[in-house]
TORMI-109837 format. One record per residue (C-alpha): residue in three letters; residue number from 1; x, y, z. Coordinates in steps of 0.1 Angstrom, whole numbers, plus 5000, padded with zeros to 4 digits. Example, Ala and Ser with C-alpha at 12.3 -4.5 7.8 and 13.67 -1.06 7.14 Angstrom:
BEGIN
 code pos east north   up
  ALA   1 5123  4955 5078
  SER   2 5137  4989 5071
% end
This chain:
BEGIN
 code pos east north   up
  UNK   1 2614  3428 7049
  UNK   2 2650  3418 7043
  UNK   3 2674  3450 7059
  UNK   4 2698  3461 7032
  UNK   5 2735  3462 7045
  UNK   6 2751  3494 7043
  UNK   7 2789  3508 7042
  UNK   8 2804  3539 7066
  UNK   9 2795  3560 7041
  UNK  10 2758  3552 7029
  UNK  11 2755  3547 7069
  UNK  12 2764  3588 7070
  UNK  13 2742  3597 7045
  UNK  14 2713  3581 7057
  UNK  15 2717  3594 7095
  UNK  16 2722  3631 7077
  UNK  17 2686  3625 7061
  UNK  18 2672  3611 7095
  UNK  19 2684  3638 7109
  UNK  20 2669  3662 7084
  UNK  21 2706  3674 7079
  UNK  22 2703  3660 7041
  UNK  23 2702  3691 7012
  UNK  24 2696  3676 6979
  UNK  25 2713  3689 6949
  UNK  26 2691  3707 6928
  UNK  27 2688  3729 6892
  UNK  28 2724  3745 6885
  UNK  29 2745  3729 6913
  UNK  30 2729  3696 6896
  UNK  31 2741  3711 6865
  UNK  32 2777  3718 6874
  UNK  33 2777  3688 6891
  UNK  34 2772  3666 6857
  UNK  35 2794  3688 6840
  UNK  36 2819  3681 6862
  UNK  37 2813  3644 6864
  UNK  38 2810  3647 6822
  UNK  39 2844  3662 6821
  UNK  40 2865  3634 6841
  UNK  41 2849  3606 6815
  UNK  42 2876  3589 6803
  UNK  43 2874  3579 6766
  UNK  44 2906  3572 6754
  UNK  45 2939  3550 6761
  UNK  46 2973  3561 6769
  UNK  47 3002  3542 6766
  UNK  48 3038  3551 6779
  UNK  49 3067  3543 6789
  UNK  50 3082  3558 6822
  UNK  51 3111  3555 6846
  UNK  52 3106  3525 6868
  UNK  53 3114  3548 6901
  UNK  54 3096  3575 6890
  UNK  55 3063  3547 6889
  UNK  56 3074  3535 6924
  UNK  57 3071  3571 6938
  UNK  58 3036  3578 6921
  UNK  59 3022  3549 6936
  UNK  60 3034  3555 6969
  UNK  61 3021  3592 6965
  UNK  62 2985  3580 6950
  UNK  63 2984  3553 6982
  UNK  64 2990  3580 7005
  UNK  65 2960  3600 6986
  UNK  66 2943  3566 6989
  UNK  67 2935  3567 6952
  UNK  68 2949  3541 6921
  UNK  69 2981  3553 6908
  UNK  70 2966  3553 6873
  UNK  71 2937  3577 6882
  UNK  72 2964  3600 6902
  UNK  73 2985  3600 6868
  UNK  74 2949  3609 6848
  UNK  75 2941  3638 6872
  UNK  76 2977  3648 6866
  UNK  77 2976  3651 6828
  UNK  78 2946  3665 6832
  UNK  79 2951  3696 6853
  UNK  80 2979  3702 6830
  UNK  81 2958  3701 6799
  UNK  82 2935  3726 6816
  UNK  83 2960  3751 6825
  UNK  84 2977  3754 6791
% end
């Protein structure tokens, strides 16, 4: 049998479940879990136009959160929309 190669973090997961450490998600935390996943879908397109040094200091700020600038921007506009 060919052995699959795995990154650091599958590697994790599957020494948790050899180690019987592994708790699968079940009934409502599934729930809130798809609900939560449902809720980040992006569906639409946004185009702007912003301050060329105010891009250069979101980038550096998603890089140091080691995510894309553009999905530090969404979760931005997002949290906003929530809290109004």
């Amino acid at each position: 049998m060919k052995k699959i190669k795995l990154d650091a973090e599958e590697k994790r997961i599957m020494a948790a479940i050899e180690r019987d450490e592994f708790v699968p998600v079940t009934g409502k935390e599934l729930h809130e879990v798809a609900d939560a996943i449902a809720a980040r879908k992006k569906d639409r397109t946004l185009t702007i136009r912003v301050n060329s040094k105010d891009i250069r200091r979101i980038k550096r700020l998603a890089g140091s959160k080691g995510i894309p600038y553009q999905s530090y921007l969404s979760e931005i506009i997002h949290r906003v929309a929530v809290a109004v």
